[in-house]
Structure formats: structure tokens, C-alpha cells
N, C-alpha and C positions, 0 to 999 in steps of 0.2 A: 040267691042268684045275683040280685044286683051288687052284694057283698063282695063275692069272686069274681065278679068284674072289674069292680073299683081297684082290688089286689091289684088284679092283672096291668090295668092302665098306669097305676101305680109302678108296678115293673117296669115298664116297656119304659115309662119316663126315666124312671134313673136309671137304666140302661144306654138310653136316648143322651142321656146328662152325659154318664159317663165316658161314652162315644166323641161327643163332642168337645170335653175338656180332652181325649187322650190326640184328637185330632188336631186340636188350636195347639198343643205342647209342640207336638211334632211338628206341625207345620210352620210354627215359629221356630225352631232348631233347624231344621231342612235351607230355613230363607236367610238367617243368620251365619250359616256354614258356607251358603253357597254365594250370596250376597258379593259382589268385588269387593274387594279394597282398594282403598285409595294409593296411587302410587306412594309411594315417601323415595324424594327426589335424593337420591345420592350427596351426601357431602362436598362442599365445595370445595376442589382442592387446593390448597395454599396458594398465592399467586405466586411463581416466578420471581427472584429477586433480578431486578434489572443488569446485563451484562455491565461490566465496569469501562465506561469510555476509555479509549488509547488518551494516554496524554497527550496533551496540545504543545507541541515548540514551542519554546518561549519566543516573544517578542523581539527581545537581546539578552544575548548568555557571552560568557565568556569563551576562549578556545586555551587548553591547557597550553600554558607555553612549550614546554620539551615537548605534547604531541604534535604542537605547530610545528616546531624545529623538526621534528624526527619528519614530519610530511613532507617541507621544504628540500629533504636533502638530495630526495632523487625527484620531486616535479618538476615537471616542465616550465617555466612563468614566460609569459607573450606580453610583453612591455616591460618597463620601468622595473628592474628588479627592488630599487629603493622607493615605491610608489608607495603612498601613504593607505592607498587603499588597496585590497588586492579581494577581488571576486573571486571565489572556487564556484564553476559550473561543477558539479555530479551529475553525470551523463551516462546514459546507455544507450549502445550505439545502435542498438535494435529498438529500440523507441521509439515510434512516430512523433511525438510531441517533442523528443528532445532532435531529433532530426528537424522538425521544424523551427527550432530555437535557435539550431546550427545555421542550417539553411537561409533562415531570414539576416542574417550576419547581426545578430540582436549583441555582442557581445562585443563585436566589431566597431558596432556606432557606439555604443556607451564611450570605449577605449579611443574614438575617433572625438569624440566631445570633451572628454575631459583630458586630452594627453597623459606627461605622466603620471600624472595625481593617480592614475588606476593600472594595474595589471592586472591580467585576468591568468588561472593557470585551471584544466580541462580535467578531473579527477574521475576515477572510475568509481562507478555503481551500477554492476551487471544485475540487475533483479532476475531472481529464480527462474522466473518463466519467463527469460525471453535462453537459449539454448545457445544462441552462438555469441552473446556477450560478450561473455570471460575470452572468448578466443579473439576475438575482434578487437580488445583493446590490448590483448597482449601482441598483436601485428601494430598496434600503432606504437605502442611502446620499442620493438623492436625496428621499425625505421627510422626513431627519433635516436634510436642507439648508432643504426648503421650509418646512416646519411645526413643527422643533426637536427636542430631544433628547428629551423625553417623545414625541413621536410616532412618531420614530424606534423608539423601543422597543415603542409599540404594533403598530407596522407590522409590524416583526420577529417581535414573539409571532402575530400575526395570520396572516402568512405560513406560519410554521413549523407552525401548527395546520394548513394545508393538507395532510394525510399524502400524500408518495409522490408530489408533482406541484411545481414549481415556476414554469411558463411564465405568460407575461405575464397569461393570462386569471386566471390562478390571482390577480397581484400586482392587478390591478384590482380582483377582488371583495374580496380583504383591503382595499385602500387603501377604498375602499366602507364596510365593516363596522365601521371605526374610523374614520369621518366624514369621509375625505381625497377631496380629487378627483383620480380617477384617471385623466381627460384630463391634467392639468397635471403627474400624475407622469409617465406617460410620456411626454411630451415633454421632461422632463430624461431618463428614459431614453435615449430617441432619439438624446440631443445627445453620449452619450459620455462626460458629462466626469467620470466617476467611476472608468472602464477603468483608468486606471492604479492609482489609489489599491488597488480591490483587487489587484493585480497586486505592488502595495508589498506592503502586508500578506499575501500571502503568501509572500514572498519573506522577508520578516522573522521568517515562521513557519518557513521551510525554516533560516534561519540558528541559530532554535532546535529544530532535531533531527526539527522538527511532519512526517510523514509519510503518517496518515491522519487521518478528523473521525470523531466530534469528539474535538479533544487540546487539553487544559487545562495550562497553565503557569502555574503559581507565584510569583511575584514577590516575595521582598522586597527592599520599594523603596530600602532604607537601604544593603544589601550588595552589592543586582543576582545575589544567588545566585538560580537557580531550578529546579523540582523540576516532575515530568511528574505528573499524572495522566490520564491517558488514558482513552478510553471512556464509554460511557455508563456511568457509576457513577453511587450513590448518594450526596447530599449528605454523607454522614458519611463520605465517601472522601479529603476534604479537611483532616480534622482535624488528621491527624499533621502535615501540611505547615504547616498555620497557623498552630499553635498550637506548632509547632518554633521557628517565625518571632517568635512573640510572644510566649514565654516565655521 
């Protein structure tokens, strides 16, 4: 009897045994399957290679001489045509800052300081977004055709007093204020035939570095070296350049 008992305990334990190794299997597999894992952070993507800066205008560059001559042929020049220096403003007449450049007669005192050692002559560079540009200097170019080169520049000051507006109504009341008739301008408006000219001259401004208005270049006329000043500055922002030139 104690025989068959001892069997039996015997049983029960490695039953007991086996119970518990088939329990510890599984429930290590269970905890191991279910267990998180650890994020794995996505690859970092390559950085960006940096955008390539715009070139900087030079300092002082040269101006091609035949694209010089070819500009001269139809600009307008305001002083000294034999003046050792000659300033191209690049303007657009829808600009606020080149209206203020206008407006302060910034180009006026320069030409008032140095007589004729300087001319200054007023070239176009309608930027994209401004819409009534292109039309606005081609009204000015057409009064400097009909009524000359003092009118021409009347018109222009006229114009540019108009702050922050350019369109046609704008160019009639100026042609108006400074005695023109401004049926007769606008129908040289109308006819086109100025489209290219500005389109020259600003292509002549791009061949000098010119990128926004208003931007003033430097000329001396003896070397063809030329020198940026940009922006609306003050007349006295021209001196170093002029007086580099003429001394």
C-alpha cells in the first residue's frame, strides 16, 4: 500500500514538473512576442544642399563700349554732354523709393555741386510687378519726342510727384500740370513706338549688374570703369565715386 502510493506521488510530481516547464516555455514566448519594441528612428535624410547665393555686383566693372554708344544714341543726357562723369539713374516710375530719389532732387544737388564735371541721363527699368511701368515710361519718352528735352524732364518730375500710382490717368494730369497736351501724348502712347527702347535700356541695365530701382551707375567716361550706388541715398552718397573719378 505505501508502495502505490509513493508511485502515485511520484506521478502527480512529474506531471506537476512537466506542467510547469510546458508553462514557463509558453509564457516566455507569449512575453517575448508581445513585449514592445523599441522604436528604430527612421534615417536621417541627407541635409539640403544650400541654395547658391545671387552674385554680388562688382565693386567696379567695366561698361562695353559699343553697348555704351548703342545706349547714348537715343538717351536723354541732363547737363554737360562732354562731362567726364555721367550717372545713369535706373528707375521705375511705380517705385516708392525711386519716387523718393526723384522727389528729393537727390540727382539734382549732386549736378548742382559738381557742374559740368557730371551728367546724369534717367534710364528705364520697369520691374515685373509693378504693371503700369513699361506704359509710364513710354509717356515720358513720348513727350521728350514731342515737346523736347526740357519737357521731357518736366514730365518726368511731374510724373514721379504722383506718389504710389503710375497709370495713364495719372500721366494726363502730369502732361496737364506742366502745360502738354495730353490727348496728343497719348496717342504716341498708343502707337507703341517707344516699347522697345525701354526694353533696350533695360537690358543695358541688366548687362550692368542693375537688379532693382532705383540703382545708380557711375560712369567715367574717359575709362568706361563704373561704380553702383544703389538705393535711395543721399546726394552726398556719390562723392567718393566722383570725386575718385576726378581727382
Amino acid at each position: 500500500m505505501a508502495k502505490e502510493s509513493n508511485n502515485t506521488l511520484w506521478v502527480v510530481a512529474l506531471v506537476l514538473s512537466i506542467l510547469a516547464l510546458v508553462l514557463w516555455f509558453t509564457g516566455k514566448f507569449w512575453w517575448t512576442a508581445s513585449a514592445p519594441t523599441a522604436a528604430v528612428a527612421p534615417a536621417a535624410a541627407p541635409a539640403a544642399a544650400p541654395a547658391a547665393a545671387p552674385a554680388a555686383a562688382p565693386a567696379v566693372t567695366k561698361v562695353a563700349k559699343a553697348n555704351y554708344d548703342k545706349f547714348l544714341e537715343t538717351a536723354v543726357v541732363k547737363g554737360n554732354k562732354d562731362a567726364k562723369v555721367t550717372i545713369v539713374e535706373f528707375s521705375d516710375v511705380q517705385c516708392p523709393f525711386c519716387q523718393r530719389h526723384v522727389n528729393n532732387w537727390t540727382l539734382d544737388s549732386v549736378q548742382e555741386k559738381y557742374g559740368d564735371d557730371v551728367n546724369v541721363i534717367f534710364a528705364h527699368f520697369p520691374l515685373s510687378f509693378h504693371q503700369n511701368a513699361q506704359k509710364a515710361w513710354e509717356a515720358i519718352e513720348c513727350a521728350g519726342k514731342i515737346w523736347g528735352d526740357d519737357q521731357y524732364f518736366a514730365f518726368k518730375k511731374a510724373y514721379f510727384a504722383a506718389w504710389w500710382d503710375s497709370n495713364m490717368d495719372i500721366a494726363k494730369k502730369a502732361a496737364t500740370e506742366v502745360g502738354l497736351n495730353a490727348d496728343e501724348l497719348m496717342t504716341c502712347v498708343d502707337g507703341w513706338e517707344f516699347a522697345q527702347r525701354v526694353k533696350d535700356q533695360m537690358a543695358f541695365g541688366q548687362s550692368l549688374w542693375v537688379t532693382w530701382t532705383p540703382w545708380n551707375v557711375v560712369i567715367n567716361n574717359e575709362t568706361l570703369d563704373t561704380q553702383k550706388v544703389s538705393w535711395a541715398v543721399p546726394a552726398t552718397a556719390f562723392d567718393a565715386a566722383i570725386e575718385g573719378i576726378l581727382n
